[in-house]
C-alpha positions in Angstrom: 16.4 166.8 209.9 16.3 163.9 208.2 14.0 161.2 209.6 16.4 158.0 209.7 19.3 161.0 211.1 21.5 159.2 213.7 19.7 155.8 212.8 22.0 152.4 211.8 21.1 150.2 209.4 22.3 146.5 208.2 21.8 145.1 204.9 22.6 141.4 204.6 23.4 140.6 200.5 24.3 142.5 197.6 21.5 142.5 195.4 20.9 145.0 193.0 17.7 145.9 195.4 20.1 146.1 198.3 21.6 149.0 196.4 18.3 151.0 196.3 18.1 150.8 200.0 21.6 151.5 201.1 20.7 154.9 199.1 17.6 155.7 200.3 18.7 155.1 203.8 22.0 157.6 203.3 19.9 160.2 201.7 17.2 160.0 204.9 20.4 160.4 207.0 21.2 156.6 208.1 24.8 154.8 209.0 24.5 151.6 206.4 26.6 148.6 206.8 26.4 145.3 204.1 27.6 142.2 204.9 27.8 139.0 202.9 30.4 136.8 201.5 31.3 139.0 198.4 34.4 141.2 197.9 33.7 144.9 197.2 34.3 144.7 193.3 31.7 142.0 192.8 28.8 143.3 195.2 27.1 146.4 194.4 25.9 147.5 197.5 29.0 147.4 199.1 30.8 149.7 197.0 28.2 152.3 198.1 27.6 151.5 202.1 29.3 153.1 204.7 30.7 150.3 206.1 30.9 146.9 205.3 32.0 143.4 206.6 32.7 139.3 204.9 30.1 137.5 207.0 27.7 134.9 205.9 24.3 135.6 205.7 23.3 132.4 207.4 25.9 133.3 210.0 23.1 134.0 212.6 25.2 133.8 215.8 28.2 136.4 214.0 25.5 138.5 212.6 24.0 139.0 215.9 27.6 140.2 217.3 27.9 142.1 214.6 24.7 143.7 215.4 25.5 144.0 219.2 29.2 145.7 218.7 28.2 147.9 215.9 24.7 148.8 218.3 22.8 149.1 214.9 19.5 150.2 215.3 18.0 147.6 212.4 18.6 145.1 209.6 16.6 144.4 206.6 17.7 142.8 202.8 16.8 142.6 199.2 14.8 140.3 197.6 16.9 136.8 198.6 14.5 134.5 200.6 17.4 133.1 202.6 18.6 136.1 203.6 14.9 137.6 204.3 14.5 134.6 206.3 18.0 135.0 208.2 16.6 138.4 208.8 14.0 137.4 210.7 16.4 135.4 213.3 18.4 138.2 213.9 15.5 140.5 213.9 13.8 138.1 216.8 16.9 137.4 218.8 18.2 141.1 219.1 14.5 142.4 219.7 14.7 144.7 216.4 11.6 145.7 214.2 10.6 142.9 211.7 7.6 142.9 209.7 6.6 139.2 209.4 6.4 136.5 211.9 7.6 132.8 211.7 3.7 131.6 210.5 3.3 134.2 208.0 6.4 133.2 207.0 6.3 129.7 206.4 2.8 130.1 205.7 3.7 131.7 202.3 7.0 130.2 201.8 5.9 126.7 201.2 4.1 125.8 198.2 1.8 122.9 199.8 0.8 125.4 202.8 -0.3 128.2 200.8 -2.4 126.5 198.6 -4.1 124.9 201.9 -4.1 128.5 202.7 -6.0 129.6 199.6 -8.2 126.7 199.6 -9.5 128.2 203.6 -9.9 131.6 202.3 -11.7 130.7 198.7 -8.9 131.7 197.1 -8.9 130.0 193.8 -6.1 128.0 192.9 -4.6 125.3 190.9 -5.9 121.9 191.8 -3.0 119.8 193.9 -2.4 116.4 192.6 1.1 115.6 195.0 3.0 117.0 197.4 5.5 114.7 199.0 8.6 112.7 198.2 9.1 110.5 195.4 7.8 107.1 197.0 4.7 107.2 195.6 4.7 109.4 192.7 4.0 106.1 189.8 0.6 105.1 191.7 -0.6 108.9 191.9 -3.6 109.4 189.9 -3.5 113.1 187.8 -4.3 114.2 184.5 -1.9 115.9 182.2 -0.1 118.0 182.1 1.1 119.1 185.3 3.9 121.0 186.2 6.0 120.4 189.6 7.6 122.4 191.4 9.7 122.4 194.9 7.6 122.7 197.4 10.2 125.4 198.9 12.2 126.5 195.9 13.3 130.0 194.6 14.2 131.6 191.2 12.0 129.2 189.4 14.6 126.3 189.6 13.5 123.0 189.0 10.3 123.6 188.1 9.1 121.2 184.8 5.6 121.4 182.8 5.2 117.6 181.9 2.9 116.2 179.5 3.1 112.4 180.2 3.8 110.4 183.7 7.1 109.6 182.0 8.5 113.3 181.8 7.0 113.4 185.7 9.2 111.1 186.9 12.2 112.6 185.0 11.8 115.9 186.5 11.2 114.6 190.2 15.0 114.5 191.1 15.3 118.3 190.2 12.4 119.3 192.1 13.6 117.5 195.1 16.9 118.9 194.1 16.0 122.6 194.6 14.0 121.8 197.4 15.8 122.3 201.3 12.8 120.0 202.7 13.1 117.5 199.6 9.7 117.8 198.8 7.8 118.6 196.0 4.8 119.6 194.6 2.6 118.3 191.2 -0.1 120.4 190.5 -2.6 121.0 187.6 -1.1 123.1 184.8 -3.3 125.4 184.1 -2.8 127.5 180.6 -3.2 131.3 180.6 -1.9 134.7 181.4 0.6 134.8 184.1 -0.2 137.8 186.3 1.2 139.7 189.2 -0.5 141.4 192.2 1.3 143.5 195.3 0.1 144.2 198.6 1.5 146.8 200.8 0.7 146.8 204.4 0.4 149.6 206.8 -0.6 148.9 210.4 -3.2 146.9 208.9 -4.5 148.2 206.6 -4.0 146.1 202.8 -3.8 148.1 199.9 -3.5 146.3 196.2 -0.7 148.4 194.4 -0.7 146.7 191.5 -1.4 144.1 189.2 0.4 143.6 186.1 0.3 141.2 182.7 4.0 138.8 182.5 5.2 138.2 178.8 7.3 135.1 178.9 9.6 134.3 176.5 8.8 132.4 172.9 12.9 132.1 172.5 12.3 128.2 173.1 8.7 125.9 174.4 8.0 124.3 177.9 9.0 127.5 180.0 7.6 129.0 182.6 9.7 131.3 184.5 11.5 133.2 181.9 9.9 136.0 180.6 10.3 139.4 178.1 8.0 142.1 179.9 6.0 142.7 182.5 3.4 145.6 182.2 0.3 147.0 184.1 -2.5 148.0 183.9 -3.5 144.2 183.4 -5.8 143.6 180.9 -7.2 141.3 183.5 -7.6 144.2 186.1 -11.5 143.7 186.7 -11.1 140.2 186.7 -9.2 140.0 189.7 -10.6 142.7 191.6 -13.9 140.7 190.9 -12.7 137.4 191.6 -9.9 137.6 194.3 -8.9 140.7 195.8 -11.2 140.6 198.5 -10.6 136.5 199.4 -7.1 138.1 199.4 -7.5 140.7 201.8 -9.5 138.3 203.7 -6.8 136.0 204.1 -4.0 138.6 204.9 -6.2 139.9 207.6 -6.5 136.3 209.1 -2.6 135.5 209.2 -2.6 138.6 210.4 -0.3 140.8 208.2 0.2 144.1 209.6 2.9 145.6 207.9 5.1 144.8 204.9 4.9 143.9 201.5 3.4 141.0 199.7 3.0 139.9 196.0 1.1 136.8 194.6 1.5 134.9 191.5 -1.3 133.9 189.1 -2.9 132.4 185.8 -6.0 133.9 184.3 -7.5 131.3 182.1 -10.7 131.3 180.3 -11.8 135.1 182.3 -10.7 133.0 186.0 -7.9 134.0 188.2 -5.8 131.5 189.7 -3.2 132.3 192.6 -0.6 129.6 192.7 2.2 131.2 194.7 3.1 134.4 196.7 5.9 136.3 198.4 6.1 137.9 201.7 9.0 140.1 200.2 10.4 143.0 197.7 9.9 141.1 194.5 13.0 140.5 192.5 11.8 142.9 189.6 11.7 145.7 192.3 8.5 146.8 191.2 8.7 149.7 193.4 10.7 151.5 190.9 7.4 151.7 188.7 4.6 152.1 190.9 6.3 155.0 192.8 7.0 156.9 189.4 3.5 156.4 189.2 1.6 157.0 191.9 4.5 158.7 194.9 4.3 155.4 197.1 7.6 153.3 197.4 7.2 150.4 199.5 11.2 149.3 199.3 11.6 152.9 201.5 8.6 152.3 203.8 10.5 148.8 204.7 13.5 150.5 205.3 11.5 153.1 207.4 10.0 150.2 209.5 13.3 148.1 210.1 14.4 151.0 211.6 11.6 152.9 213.7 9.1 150.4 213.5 6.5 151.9 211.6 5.6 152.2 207.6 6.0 155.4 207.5 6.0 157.7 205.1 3.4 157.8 202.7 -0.2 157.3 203.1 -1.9 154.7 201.1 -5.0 156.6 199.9 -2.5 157.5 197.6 -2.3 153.6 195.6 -3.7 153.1 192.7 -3.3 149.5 191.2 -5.0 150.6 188.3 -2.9 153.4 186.7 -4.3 155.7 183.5 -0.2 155.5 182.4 2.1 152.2 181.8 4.3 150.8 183.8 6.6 148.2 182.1 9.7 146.2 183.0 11.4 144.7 180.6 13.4 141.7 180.5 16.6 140.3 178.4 17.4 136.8 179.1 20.8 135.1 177.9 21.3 131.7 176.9 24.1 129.4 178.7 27.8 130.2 178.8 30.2 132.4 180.0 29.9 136.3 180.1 32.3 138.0 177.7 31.3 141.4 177.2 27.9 143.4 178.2 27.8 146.7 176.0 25.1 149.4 176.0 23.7 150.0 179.3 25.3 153.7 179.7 23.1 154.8 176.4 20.2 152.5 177.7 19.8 154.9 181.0 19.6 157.9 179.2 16.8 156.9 177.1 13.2 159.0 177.7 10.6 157.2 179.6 13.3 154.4 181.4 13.5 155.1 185.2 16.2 152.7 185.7 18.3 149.9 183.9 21.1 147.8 184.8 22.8 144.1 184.1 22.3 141.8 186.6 25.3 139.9 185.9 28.5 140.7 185.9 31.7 139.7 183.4 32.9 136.2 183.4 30.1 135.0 185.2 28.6 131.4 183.7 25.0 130.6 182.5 23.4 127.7 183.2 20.5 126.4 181.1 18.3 125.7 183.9 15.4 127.6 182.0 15.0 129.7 185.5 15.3 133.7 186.3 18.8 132.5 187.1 19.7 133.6 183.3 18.0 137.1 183.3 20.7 139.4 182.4 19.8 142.7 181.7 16.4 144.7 182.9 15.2 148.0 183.1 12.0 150.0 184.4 9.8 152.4 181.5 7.2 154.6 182.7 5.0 156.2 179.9 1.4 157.5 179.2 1.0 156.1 175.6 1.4 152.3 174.9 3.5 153.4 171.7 5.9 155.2 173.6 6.9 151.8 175.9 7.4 149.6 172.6 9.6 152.4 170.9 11.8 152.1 173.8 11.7 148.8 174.0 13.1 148.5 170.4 15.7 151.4 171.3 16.7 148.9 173.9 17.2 146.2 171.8 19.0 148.0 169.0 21.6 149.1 172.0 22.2 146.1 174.2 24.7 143.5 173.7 25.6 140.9 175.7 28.4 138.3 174.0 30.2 135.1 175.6 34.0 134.8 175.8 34.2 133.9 172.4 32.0 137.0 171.1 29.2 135.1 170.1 25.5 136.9 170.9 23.8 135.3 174.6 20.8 137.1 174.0 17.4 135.4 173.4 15.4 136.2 170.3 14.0 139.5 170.5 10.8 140.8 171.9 7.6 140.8 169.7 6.3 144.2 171.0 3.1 143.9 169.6 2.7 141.1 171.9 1.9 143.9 174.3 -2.0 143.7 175.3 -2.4 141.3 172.5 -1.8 138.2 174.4 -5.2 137.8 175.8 -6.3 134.8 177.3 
């Protein structure tokens, strides 16, 4: 029988990581029901649920009657912080399984309290100049460049790197503007390697599943949160076991995480790690694609497994390996502002060797904002390979074969990828 048989389970949103888990949870026997705000032809995971309803995420109070008349068994969603976070009510209020508390929560959801965080735990980090409104921003004393960021964003919007105290105060308003406090932060920018860790938590028990090297783009200067590939194992693999792992563990222990997921953001610069930021979620490149190709763990369907029984069950984390003896890449394709015309490619795409998965994240007629964030990542896909050659041959495959042109047929695509950027790059 399978082990979620008889079980029901409610997904708030629509992301593309929503779809993975309606799936799973069908296959191990589950009743899954989507709700958000989106029609059937524009959300994904609804076309595949067994059930499905318009109501608001942030619609706590219909959620939980939802919840109550439907007598479903657990809820859980993608990678959206709101909706994680709306989650959590619902989870709370109805007495259902839910793997983070309100401190762990907030604890790694604001900017200014995980650094504080880090800074308790000796976890290196980025030194804070700021982190308030915009009273006193012009008497602040800092040294360029900085970068700021909202002190509660998400997707990377309305972060700036700024080079003089002029640029600073230009780019306060859309800090504050992608905050929901109104707060931001201005902290040292520190030049490097961006890097990726995960954590994934079994009754206690924190195991690193990965650490990976990010490849932003060179398309155009001053960005930070658009990127062409993300790969592991990172040439900075010792480093950070070395240097920060254990602080890590140290500090999960002591909110203490005992079940879930968890990924942290660094720099490595001049051989030292820096965490600046962390997520106590599924990461929006759904990573788990990768590492379970890799090594048989897939923390997406251990979530799944605990919204619904409680436990992480599943798999048995002996089994991780952060450090893998094959590759595991994601690749990126970003697309400049505009409006969506025509995507072309994707169905050759999937049935290229070594790519585990690949989809566009957009959909037709949708507009592109230049707001230099994730927001404009279009197309991505998952490669698994043993030999470093193999991952750049597909990645040029990929590039030959996907289009992606605005209403007046004119190429959104950022320049191509450099793939001999791959393990080159180093700090």
């Amino acid at each position: 029988m399978a082990i979620l048989s008889n079980k029901k389970l409610l997904i708030l949103g629509s992301s593309l990581g929503s779809c993975d888990m309606v799936k799973y949870a069908q296959e191990m026997g589950a009743y899954v029901y989507v709700i958000d705000y989106l029609p059937k032809d524009k959300s994904p995971a609804k076309r595949i649920a067994d059930e499905t309803s318009m109501i608001s995420t942030t619609d706590i109070d219909a959620i939980c009657d939802y919840v109550k008349e439907n007598k479903i068994d657990g809820v859980i969603s993608g990678v959206s912080e709101i909706n994680i976070y709306s989650t959590y009510l619902v989870c709370k209020r109805m007495k259902l399984p839910c793997y983070f508390n309100k401190k762990q929560w907030e604890l790694c959801q604001n900017k200014e309290n995980f650094k504080k965080l880090c800074l308790r735990y000796g976890v290196r980090t980025p030194k804070l100049f700021y982190a308030s409104q915009f009273d006193n921003i012009k008497s602040n004393d800092m040294v360029f460049p900085v970068i700021i960021k909202p002190v509660d964003g998400c997707a990377s919007i309305g972060i700036t790197i700024c080079y003089t105290r002029e640029e600073l105060i230009d780019a306060f308003p859309k800090a504050i503007e992608a905050s929901k406090t109104k707060k931001a932060i201005v902290e040292e920018y520190v030049v490097g390697t961006e890097i990726t860790s995960v954590y994934t938590i079994k009754n206690g028990d924190i195991s690193l599943s990965c650490v990976r090297d990010r490849y932003p783009t060179e398309d155009h200067n001053n960005v930070t949160a658009q990127f062409d590939a993300s790969i592991a194992p990172s040439i900075y693999y010792n480093n950070y076991i070395e240097q920060v792992d254990a602080p890590i563990k140290n500090m999960l222990k002591g909110i203490k995480s005992q079940n879930g997921v968890i990924f942290f953001q660094g720099i490595v610069s001049n051989g030292y790690v820096y965490i600046f930021e962390c997520g106590y979620r599924i990461n929006a490149l759904l990573d788990y694609r990768n590492i379970s190709k890799a090594n048989g763990i897939n923390y997406m369907k251990m979530l799944v497994n605990y919204s619904l029984t409680g436990e992480m069950s599943g798999y048995d984390l002996c089994e991780d390996n952060p450090n893998p003896d094959e590759y595991l890449c994601i690749f990126n394709m970003t697309a400049h502002g505009g409006t969506i015309g025509k995507m072309n490619g994707l169905n050759e795409v999937v049935k290229i060797p070594y790519v585990i998965a690949a989809e566009f994240l957009l959909q037709e007629g949708r507009i592109i904002v230049d707001n230099n964030s994730m927001a404009q990542s279009i197309f991505r896909c998952h490669i698994n390979a043993q030999k470093l050659e193999d991952i750049k041959k597909t990645i040029l495959k990929i590039q030959d074969i996907i289009e992606v042109l605005d209403d007046k047929g004119k190429d959104m695509l950022f320049s191509k990828f450099d793939v001999n950027r791959l393990y080159k790059d180093v700090n």
